[in-house]
C-alpha positions in Angstrom: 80.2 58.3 75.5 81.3 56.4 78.6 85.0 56.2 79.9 86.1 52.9 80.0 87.9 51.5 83.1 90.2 48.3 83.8 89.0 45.7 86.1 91.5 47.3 88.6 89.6 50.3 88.5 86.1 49.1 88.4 86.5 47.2 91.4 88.2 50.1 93.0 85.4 52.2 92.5 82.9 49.5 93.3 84.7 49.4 96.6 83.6 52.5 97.6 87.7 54.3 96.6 88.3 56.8 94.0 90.7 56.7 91.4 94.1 58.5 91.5 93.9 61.1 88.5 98.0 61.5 86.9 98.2 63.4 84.0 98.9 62.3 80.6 103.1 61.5 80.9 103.6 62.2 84.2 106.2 59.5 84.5 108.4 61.1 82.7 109.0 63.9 85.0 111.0 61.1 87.1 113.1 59.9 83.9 114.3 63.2 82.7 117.6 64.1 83.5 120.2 66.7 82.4 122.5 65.7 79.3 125.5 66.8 80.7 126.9 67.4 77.5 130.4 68.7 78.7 131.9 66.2 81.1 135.3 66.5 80.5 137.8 69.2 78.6 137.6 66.9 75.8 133.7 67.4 75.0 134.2 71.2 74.5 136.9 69.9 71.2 136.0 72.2 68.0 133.6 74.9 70.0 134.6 78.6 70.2 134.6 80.9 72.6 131.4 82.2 71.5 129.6 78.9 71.4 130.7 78.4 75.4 129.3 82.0 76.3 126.0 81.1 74.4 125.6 77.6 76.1 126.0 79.6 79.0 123.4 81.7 78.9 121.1 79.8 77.4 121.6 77.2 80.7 121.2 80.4 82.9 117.6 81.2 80.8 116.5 77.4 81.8 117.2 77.9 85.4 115.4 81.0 85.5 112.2 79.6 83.5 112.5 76.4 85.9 112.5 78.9 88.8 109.0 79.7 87.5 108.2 76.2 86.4 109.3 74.1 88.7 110.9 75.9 91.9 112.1 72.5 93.4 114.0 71.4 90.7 115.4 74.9 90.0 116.7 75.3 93.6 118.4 71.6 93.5 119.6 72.4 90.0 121.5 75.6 91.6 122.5 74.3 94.5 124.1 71.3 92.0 126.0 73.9 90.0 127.6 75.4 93.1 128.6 72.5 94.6 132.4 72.8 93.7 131.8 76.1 94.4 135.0 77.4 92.2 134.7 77.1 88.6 138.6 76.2 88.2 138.0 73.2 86.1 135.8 71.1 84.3 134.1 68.5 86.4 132.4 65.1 85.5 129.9 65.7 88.3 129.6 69.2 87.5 126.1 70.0 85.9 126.4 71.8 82.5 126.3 75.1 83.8 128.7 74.7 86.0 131.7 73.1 83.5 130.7 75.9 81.0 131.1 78.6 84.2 134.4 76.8 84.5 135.2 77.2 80.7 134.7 80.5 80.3 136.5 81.6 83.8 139.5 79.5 82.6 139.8 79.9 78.9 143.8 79.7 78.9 143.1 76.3 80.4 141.4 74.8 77.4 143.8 77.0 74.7 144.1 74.0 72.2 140.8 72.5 73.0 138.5 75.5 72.1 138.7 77.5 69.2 139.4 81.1 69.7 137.4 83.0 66.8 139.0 86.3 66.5 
């Protein structure tokens, strides 16, 4: 069976150029971004304790398997979380990790927020 081109393409070929191969999707690699699920203290309302630790490390099991997958992104990613460098609060620029760092370093800070399962 033979591929089938655009017009674009033929004529690039005929022209003596080869076509740029992307894989399948590759745009989205651009358009993903984090969810930032906890932005402020009011986003972590009805979650315990044990929820916030497991958030936690499941974020710190993605930036190890992007350290594998995707060096780049995992470096920027980490270099992201300690930009405020303290982990005394809940910041809207804060990536996930970072705001759930803060949560579980200040957990007197969110008393009434979170809900402490005993």
């Amino acid at each position: 069976m033979s591929e089938k081109y655009t017009a674009n393409e033929w004529a690039t070929m005929q022209g003596g150029h080869t076509l740029e191969t992307k894989k399948k999707y590759s745009f989205i690699r651009d358009e993903i971004t984090e969810a930032r699920y906890i932005r402020t203290g009011a986003d972590a309302l009805g979650r315990d304790m044990t929820d916030v630790a497991e958030s936690f490390f499941e974020q710190l099991l993605m930036l190890q398997q992007m350290r594998f997958e995707n060096p780049a992104f995992a470096k920027k990613y980490a270099k992201d979380t300690l930009k405020f460098m303290n982990f005394n609060g809940i910041k809207p620029g804060g990536t996930d990790l970072h705001n759930l760092a803060s949560i579980l370093n200040n957990p007197g800070k969110y008393k009434g927020v979170l809900v402490l399962v005993v």
